[in-house]
C-alpha positions as CSV (number, residue, x, y, z in Angstrom):
1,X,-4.6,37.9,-3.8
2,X,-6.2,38.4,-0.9
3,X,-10.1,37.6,-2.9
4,X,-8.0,33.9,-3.7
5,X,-9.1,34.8,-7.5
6,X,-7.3,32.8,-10.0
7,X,-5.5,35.1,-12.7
8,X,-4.3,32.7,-15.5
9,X,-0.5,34.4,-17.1
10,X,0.1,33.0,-20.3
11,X,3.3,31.0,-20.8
12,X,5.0,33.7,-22.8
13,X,5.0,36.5,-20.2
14,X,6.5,34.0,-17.7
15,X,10.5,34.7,-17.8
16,X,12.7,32.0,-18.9
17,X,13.3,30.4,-15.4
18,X,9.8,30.5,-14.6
19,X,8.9,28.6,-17.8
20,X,11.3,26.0,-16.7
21,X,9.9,24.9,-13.7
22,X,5.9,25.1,-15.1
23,X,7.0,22.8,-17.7
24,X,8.4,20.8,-14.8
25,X,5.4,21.4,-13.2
26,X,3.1,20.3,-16.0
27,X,4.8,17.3,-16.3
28,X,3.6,15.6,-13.3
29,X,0.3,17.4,-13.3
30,X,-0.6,16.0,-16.3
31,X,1.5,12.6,-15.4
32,X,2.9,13.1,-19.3
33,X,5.7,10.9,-17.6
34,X,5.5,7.8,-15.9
35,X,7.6,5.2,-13.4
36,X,10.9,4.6,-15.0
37,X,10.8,7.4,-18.1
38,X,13.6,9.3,-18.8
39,X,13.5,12.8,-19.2
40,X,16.8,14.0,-20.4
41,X,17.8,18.1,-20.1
42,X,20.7,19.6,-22.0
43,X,22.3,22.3,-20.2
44,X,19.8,22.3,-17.1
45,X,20.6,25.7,-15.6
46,X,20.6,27.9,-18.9
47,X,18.8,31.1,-17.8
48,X,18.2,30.5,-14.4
49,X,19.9,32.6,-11.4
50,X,21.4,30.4,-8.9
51,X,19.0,30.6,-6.5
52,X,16.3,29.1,-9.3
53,X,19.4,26.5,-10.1
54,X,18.7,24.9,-6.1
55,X,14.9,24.9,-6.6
56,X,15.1,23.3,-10.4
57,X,17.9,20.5,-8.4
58,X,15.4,20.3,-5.4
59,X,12.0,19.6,-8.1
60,X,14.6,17.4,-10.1
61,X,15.5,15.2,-6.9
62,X,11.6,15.2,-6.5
63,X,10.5,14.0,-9.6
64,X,12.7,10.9,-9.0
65,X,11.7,10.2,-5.2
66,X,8.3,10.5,-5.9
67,X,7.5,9.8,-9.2
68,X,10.8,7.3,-10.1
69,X,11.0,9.4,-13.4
70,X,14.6,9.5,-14.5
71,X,16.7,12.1,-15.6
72,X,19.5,13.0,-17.2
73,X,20.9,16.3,-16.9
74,X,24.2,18.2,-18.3
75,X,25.0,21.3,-16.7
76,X,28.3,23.5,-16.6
77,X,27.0,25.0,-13.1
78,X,28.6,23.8,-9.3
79,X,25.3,25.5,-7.9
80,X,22.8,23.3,-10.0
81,X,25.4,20.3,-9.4
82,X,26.0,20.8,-5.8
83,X,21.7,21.4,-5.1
84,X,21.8,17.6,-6.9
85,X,23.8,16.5,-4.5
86,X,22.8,18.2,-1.8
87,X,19.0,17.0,-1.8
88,X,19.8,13.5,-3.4
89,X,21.3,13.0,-0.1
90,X,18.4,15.0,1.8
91,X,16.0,12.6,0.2
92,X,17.5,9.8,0.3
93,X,18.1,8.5,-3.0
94,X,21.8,9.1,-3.8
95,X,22.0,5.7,-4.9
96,X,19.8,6.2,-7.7
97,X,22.0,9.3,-8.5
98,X,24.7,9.1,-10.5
99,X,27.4,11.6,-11.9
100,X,29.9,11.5,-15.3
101,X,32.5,13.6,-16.3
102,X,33.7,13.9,-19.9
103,X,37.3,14.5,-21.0
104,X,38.8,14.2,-24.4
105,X,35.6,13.1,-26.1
106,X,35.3,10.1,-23.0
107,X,32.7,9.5,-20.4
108,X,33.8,8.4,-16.9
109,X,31.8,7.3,-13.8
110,X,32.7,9.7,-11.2
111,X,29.9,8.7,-8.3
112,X,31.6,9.5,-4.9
113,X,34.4,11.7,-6.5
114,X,31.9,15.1,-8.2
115,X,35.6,17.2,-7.1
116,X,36.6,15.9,-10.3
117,X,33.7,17.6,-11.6
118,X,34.3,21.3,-9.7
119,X,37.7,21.1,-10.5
120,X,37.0,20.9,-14.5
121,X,34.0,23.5,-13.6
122,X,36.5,25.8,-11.6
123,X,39.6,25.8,-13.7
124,X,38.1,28.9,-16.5
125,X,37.9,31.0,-12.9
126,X,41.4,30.3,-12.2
127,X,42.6,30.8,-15.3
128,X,41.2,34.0,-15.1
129,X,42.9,34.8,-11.2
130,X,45.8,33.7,-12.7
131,X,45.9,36.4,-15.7
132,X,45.1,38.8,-13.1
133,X,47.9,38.6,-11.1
134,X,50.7,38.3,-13.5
C-alpha cells in the first residue's frame, strides 16, 4: 500500500495456488535446497488455474537456471507442460530438461518428441468430441 507497510497473511488464508508458489518461494529464500538437490512434485498443477500453471513452470525453470536445483515433476496438464517447455527454451537450459511418458506401467524417454505427451494428454477430450457427435 501506498504507506509501503508490511502486512504479514498467514499461510492458511493464502489459496491453494498461492501456497504453492510461497513454498517455492521459501525454498530459495531460506536456501533449504542446494546445487544439485532434487526436489520432486507429484502432480504439479493440482489447484492451480492455468494462468498460475505458466508462472509455477516459469519459477520451476528458474530454480534450475539459477539455483541448479533439480526437479522432477508429474503433471496431467499441456499448459504446465508446454510453460516447461516454453521457458526451458527461453532460458536456455533445455538440455538439462528432460521429458518421460508412461504407458502400460513403462517409462520412455521422449526429449524432442513431448507430441507423444499431448497426444496421451488430449485423447480424454477427444473421446469426449467423439461421443458428442455420434
Amino acid at each position: 500500500n501506498e504507506s509501503n507497510a508490511k502486512t504479514i497473511i498467514p499461510l492458511k488464508n493464502l489459496s491453494h495456488s498461492l501456497k504453492k508458489l510461497a513454498f517455492l518461494k521459501m525454498i530459495m529464500e531460506k536456501q533449504l535446497l542446494k546445487e544439485n538437490d532434487v526436489l520432486i512434485i507429484d502432480n504439479a498443477e493440482d489447484g492451480l488455474h492455468p494462468e498460475m500453471q505458466l508462472i509455477f513452470g516459469e519459477t520451476v525453470v528458474l530454480m534450475q537456471k539459477e539455483f541448479g536445483i533439480k526437479v522432477i515433476l508429474t503433471t496431467q496438464s499441456p499448459f504446465l507442460l508446454d510453460a516447461i517447455e516454453v521457458f526451458s527454451e527461453k532460458y536456455d537450459i533445455e538440455n538439462k530438461t528432460h521429458y518421460y511418458l508412461v504407458e502400460d506401467g513403462n517409462i520412455r524417454n521422449v526429449d524432442g518428441e513431448t507430441r507423444q505427451i499431448y497426444k496421451e494428454m488430449v485423447e480424454p477430450i477427444q473421446e469426449l468430441e467423439n461421443i458428442k457427435y455420434e
